[in-house]
N, C-alpha and C positions, 0 to 999 in steps of 0.2 A: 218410621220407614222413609226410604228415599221417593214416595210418592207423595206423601204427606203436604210437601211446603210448594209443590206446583198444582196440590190435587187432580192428579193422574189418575189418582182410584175411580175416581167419577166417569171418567172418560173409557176406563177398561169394562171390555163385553164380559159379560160373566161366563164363566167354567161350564163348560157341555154336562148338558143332565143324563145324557141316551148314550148309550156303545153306539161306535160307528160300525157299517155294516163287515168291515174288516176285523174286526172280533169277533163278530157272529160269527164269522166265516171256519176262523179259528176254533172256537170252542164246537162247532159242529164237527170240523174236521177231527176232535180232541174224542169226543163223544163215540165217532163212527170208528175209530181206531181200538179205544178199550173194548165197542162192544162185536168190533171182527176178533181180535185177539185175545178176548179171553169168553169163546163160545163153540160151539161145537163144532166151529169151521180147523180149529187149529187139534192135531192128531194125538194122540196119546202114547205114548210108547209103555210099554207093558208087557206083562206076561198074560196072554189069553188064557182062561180057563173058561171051555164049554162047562156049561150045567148042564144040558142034557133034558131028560123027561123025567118028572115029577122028583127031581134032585138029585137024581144022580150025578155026580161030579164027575166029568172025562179029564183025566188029564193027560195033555199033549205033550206030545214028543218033540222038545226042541233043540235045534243047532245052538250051542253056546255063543257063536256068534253072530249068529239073526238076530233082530230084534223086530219086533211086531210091532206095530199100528192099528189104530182102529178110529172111527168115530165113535165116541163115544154119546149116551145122553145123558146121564146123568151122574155124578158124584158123589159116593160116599165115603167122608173121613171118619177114619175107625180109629179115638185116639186111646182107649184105654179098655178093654172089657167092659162093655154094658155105656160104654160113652162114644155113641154114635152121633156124627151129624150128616145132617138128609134134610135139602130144599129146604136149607133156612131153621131146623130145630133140631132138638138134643134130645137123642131117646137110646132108650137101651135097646136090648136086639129083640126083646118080645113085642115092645113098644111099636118097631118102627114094620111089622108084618103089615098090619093094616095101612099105613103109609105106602110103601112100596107096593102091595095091592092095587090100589088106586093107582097109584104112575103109571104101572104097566097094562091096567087095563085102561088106560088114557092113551099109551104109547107103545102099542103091543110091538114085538121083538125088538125091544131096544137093549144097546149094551150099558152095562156099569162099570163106571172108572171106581175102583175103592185104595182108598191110600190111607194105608196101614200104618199105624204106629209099632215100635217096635215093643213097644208094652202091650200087643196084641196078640193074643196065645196064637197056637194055631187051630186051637180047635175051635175059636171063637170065630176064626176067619172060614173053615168049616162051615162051620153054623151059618155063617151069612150065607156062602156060596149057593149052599142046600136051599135054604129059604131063596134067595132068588131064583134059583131055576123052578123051584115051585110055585110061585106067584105071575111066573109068567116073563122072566129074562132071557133071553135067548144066549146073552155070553157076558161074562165077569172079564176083567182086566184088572188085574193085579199089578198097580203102578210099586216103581220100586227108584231108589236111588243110588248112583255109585257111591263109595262110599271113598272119600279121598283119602290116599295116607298123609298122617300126620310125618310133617320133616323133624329130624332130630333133634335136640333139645342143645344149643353151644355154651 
């Protein structure tokens, strides 16, 4: 190296072992941002469906082009009949009674975001609705996606 033949190495401070407080700064700012935006400060858009009392399912009457809002508390991805995930595990819909039990009597009238796969019957989405307004959910949000058209093929 070009240090070698004046022994300049001897004379250089060695490389910082610590982040300077300007990183810290950084990675807290980094921290505070994933955990405002992806928590129950930012809104859902969905279709609401009230459960009702002991499961009855209401469903509302809506404008095609309203679109609803809610805070939500909690999320359940429905990706395939009987393959539920809920707070971190994978349960099927008998499984997961006792689970959602517990939440809502931990967090009485909260709503559910549930985001449906399209391999999810309807009766199976049913089934969930029923079961959460009997365990104690106040309202279901039925997350949905537009669906883009594909452009033609040249």
């Amino acid at each position: 190296m070009i240090t070698r033949p004046l022994d300049l190495e001897s004379r250089m401070s060695p490389p910082p072992r610590d982040l300077n407080a300007v990183a810290w700064v950084n990675v807290g700012l980094i921290v505070l941002f994933f955990s405002l935006l992806g928590s129950r400060f930012v809104l859902a858009t969905g279709l609401l469906v009230g459960v009702g009392e002991a499961g009855v399912i209401e469903l509302p009457s809506v404008n095609p082009a309203a679109t609803s809002t809610a805070a939500t508390s909690v999320v359940v991805s429905y990706r395939r009949d009987n393959v539920i995930l809920f707070e971190g595990g994978m349960y099927s819909l008998a499984e997961l009674r006792k689970h959602m039990e517990v939440y809502s009597k931990n967090n009485p009238g909260s709503v559910m975001l549930v985001r449906a796969d399209k391999q999810v019957s309807n009766q199976a989405l049913a089934d969930l609705f029923a079961m959460a307004g009997a365990v104690g959910f106040r309202n279901v949000l039925l997350a949905a996606e537009s669906t883009v058209p594909e452009s033609p093929q040249k």
